[in-house]
KOLTORMAR-337346 format. One record per atom (N, C-alpha, C): residue number from 1; residue in three letters; y, x, z. Coordinates in steps of 0.05 Angstrom, whole numbers, plus 5000, padded with zeros to 4 digits. Layout:
% KOLTORMAR-337346
+-----+------+------+------+------+
!  nr ! rest !   c2 !   c1 !   c3 !
+-----+------+------+------+------+
! NUM !  Ala !    Y !    X !    Z !
...
+-----+------+------+------+------+
END
This chain:
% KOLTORMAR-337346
+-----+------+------+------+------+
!  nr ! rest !   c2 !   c1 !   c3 !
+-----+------+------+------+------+
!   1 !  Unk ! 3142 ! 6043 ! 4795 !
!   1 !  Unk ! 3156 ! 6068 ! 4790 !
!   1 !  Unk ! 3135 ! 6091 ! 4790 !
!   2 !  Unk ! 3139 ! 6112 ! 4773 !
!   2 !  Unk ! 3129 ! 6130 ! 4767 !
!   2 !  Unk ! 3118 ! 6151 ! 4788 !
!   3 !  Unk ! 3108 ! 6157 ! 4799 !
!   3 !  Unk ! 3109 ! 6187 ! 4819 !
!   3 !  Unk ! 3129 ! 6202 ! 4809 !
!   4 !  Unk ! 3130 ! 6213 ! 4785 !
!   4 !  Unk ! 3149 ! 6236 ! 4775 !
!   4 !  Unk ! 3181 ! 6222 ! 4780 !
!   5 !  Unk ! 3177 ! 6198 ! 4775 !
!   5 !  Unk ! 3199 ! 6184 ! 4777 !
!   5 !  Unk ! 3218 ! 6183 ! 4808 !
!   6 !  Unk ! 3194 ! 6181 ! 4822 !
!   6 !  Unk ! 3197 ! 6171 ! 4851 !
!   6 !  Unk ! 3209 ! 6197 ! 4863 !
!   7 !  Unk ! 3188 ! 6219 ! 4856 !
!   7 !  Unk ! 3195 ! 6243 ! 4872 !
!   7 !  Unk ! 3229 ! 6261 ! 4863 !
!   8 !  Unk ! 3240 ! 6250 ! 4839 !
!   8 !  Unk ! 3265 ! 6259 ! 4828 !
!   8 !  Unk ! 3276 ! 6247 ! 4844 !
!   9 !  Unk ! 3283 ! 6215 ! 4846 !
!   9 !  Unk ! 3295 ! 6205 ! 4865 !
!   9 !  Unk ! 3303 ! 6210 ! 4891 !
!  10 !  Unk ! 3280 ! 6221 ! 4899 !
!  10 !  Unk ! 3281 ! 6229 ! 4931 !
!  10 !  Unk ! 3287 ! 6251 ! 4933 !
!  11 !  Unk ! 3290 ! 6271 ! 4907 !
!  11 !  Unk ! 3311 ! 6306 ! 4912 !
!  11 !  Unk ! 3333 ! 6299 ! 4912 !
!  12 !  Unk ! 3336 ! 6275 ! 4893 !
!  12 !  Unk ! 3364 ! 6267 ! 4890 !
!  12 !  Unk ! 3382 ! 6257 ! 4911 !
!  13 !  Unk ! 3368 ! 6237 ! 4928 !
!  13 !  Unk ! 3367 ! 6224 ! 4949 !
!  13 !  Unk ! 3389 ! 6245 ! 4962 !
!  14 !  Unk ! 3358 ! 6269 ! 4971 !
!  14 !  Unk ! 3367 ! 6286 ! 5004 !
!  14 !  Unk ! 3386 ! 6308 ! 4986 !
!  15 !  Unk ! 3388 ! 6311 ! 4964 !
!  15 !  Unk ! 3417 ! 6334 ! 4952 !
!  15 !  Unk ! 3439 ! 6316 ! 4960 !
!  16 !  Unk ! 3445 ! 6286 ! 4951 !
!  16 !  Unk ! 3462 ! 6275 ! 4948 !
!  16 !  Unk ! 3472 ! 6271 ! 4987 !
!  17 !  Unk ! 3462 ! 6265 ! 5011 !
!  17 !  Unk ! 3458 ! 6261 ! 5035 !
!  17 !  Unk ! 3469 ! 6283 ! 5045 !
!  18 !  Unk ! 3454 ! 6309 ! 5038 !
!  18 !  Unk ! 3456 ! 6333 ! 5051 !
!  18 !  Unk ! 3478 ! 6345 ! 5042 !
!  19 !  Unk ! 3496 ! 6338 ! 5024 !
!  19 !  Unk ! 3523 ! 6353 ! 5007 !
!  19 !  Unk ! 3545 ! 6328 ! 5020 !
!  20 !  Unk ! 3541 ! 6308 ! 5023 !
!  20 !  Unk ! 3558 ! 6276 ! 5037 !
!  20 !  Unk ! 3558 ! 6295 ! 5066 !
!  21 !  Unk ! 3541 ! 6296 ! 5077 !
!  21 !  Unk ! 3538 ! 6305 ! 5110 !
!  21 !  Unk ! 3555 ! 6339 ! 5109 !
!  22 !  Unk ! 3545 ! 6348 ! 5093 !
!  22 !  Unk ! 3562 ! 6382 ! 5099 !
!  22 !  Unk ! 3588 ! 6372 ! 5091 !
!  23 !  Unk ! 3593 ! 6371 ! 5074 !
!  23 !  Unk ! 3639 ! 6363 ! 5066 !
!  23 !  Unk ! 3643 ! 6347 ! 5094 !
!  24 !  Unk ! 3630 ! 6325 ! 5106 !
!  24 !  Unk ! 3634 ! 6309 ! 5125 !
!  24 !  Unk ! 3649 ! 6335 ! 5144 !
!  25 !  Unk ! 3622 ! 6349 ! 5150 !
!  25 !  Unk ! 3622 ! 6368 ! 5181 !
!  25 !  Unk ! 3640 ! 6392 ! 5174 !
!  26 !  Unk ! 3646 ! 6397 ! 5155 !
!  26 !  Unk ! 3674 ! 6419 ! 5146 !
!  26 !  Unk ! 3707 ! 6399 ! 5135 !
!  27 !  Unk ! 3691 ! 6372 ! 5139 !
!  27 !  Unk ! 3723 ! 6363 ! 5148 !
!  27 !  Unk ! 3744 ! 6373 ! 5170 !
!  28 !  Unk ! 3769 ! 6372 ! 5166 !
!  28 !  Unk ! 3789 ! 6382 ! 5185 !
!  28 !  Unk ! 3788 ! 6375 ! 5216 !
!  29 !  Unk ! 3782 ! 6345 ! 5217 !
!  29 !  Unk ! 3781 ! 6331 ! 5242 !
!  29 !  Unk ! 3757 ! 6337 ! 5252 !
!  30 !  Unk ! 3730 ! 6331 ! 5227 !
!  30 !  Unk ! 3715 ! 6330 ! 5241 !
!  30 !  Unk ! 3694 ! 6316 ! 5259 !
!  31 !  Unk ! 3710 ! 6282 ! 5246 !
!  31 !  Unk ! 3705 ! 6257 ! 5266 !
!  31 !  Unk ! 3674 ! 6249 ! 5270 !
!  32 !  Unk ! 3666 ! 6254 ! 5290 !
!  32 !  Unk ! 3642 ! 6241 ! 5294 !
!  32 !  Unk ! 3633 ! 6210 ! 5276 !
!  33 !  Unk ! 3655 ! 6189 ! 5281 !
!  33 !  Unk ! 3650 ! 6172 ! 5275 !
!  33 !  Unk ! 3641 ! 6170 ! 5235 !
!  34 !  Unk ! 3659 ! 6198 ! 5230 !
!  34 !  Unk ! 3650 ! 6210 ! 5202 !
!  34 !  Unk ! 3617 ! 6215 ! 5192 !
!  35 !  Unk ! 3618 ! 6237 ! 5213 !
!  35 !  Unk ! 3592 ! 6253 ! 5213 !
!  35 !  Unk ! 3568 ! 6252 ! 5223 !
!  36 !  Unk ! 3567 ! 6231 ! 5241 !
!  36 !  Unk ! 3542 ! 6218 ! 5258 !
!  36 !  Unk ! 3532 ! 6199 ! 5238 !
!  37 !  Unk ! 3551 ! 6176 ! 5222 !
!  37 !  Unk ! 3524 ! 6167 ! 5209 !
!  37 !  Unk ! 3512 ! 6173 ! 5186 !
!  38 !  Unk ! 3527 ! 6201 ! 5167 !
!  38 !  Unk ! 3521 ! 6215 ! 5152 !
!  38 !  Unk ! 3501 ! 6223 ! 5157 !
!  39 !  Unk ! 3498 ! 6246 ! 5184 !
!  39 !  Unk ! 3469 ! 6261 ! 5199 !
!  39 !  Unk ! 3444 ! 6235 ! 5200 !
!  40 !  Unk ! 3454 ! 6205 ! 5202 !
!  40 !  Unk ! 3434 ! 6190 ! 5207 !
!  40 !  Unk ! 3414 ! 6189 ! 5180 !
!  41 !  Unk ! 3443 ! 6182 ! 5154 !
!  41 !  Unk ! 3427 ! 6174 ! 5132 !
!  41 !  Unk ! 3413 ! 6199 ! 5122 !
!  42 !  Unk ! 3422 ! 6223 ! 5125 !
!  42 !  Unk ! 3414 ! 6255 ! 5120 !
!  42 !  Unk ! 3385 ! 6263 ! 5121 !
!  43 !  Unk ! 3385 ! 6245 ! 5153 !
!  43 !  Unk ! 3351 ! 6251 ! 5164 !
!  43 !  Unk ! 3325 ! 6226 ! 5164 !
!  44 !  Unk ! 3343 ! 6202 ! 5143 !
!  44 !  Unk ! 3329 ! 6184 ! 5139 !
!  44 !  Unk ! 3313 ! 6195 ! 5110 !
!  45 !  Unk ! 3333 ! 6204 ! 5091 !
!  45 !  Unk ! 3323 ! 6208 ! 5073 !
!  45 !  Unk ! 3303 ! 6235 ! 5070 !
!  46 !  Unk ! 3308 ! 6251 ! 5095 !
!  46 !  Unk ! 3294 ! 6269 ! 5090 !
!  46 !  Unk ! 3269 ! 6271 ! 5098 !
!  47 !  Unk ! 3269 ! 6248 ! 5117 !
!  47 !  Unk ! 3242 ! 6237 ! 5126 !
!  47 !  Unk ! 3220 ! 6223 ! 5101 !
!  48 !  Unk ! 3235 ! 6217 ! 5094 !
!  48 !  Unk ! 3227 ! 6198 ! 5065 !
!  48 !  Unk ! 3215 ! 6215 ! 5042 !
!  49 !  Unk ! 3241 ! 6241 ! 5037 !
!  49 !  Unk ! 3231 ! 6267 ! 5018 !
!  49 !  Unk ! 3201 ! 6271 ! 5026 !
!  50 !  Unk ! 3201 ! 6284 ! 5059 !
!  50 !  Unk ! 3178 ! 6302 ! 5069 !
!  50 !  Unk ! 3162 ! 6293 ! 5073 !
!  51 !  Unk ! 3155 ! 6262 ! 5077 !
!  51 !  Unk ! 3131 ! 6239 ! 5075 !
!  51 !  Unk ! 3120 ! 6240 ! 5049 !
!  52 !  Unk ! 3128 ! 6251 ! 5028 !
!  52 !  Unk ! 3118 ! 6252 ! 4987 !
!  52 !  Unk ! 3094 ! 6268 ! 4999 !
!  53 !  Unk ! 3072 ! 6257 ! 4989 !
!  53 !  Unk ! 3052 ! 6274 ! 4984 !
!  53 !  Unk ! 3059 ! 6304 ! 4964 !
!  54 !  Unk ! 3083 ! 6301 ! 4945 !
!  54 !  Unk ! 3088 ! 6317 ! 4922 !
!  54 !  Unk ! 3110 ! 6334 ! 4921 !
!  55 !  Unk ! 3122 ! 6327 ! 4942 !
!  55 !  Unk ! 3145 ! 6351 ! 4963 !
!  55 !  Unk ! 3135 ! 6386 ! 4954 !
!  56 !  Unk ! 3159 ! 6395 ! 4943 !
!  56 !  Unk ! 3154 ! 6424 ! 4934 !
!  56 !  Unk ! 3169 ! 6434 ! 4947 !
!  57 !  Unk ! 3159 ! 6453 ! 4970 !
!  57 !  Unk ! 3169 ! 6469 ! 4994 !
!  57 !  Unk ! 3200 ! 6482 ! 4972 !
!  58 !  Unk ! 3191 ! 6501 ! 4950 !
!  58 !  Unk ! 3208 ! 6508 ! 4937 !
!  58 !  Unk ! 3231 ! 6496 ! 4930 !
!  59 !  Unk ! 3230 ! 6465 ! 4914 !
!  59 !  Unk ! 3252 ! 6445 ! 4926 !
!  59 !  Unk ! 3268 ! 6440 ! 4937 !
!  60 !  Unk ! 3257 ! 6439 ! 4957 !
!  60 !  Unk ! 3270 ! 6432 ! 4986 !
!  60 !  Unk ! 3292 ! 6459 ! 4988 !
!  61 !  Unk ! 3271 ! 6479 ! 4990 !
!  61 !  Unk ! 3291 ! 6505 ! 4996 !
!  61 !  Unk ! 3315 ! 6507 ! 4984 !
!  62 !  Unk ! 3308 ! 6499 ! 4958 !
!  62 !  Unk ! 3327 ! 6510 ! 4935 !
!  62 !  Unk ! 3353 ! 6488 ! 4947 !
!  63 !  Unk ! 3347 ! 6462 ! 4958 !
!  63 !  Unk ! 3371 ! 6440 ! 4959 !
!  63 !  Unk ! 3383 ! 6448 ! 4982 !
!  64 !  Unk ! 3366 ! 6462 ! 5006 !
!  64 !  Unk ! 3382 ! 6469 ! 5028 !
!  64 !  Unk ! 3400 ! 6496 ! 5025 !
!  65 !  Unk ! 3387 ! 6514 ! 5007 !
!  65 !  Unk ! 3403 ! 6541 ! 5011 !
!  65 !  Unk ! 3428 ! 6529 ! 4988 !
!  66 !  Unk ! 3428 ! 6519 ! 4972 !
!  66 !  Unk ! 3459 ! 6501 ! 4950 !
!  66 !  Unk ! 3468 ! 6492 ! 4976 !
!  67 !  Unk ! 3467 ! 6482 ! 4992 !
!  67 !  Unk ! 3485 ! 6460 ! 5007 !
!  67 !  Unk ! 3498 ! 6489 ! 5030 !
!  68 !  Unk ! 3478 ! 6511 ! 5034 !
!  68 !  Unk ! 3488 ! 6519 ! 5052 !
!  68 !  Unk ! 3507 ! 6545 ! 5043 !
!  69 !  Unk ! 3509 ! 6551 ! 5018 !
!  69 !  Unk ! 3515 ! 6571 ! 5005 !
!  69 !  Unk ! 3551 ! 6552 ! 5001 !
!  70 !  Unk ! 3553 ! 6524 ! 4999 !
!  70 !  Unk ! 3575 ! 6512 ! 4993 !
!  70 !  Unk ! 3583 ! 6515 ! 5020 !
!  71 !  Unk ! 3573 ! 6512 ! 5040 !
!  71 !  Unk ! 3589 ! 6515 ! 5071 !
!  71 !  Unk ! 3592 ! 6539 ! 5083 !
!  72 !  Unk ! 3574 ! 6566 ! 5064 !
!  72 !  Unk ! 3592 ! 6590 ! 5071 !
!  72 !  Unk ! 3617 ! 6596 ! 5061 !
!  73 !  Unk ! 3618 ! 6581 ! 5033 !
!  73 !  Unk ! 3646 ! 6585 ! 5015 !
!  73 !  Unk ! 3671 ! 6572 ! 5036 !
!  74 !  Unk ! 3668 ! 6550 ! 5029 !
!  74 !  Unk ! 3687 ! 6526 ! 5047 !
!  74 !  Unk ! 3686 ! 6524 ! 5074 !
!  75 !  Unk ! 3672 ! 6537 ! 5086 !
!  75 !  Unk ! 3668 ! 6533 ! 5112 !
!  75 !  Unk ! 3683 ! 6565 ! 5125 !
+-----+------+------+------+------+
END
């Protein structure tokens, strides 16, 4: 696989993780049993993202402030 290839994957990865984990934690209930292994896979992948030699700080930002801009709306 490509680098360019690899590194799409892995935005895609921690967007797709980090948007699964926030709707989780602005669920009604709230269930741990929900949200704990979400937070697990969340910070597997992000471990994975931030290990890329080719990780663009800007990236990253841009995927966290979307996810957190959706949990000021809904939240």
């Amino acid at each position: 696989m490509s680098d360019k290839v690899e590194i799409a994957k892995l935005y895609r990865e921690f967007e797709d993780a980090l948007t699964d984990f926030v709707a989780a934690s602005l669920s009604m209930d709230n269930d741990l049993g929900v949200v704990l292994p979400r937070r697990a896979r969340l910070a597997k992948v992000r471990e994975r993202l931030c290990s890329h030699p080719e990780v663009e700080q800007a990236k990253y930002d841009h995927i966290i402030l979307k996810a957190w801009d959706m949990k000021r709306r809904w939240g």
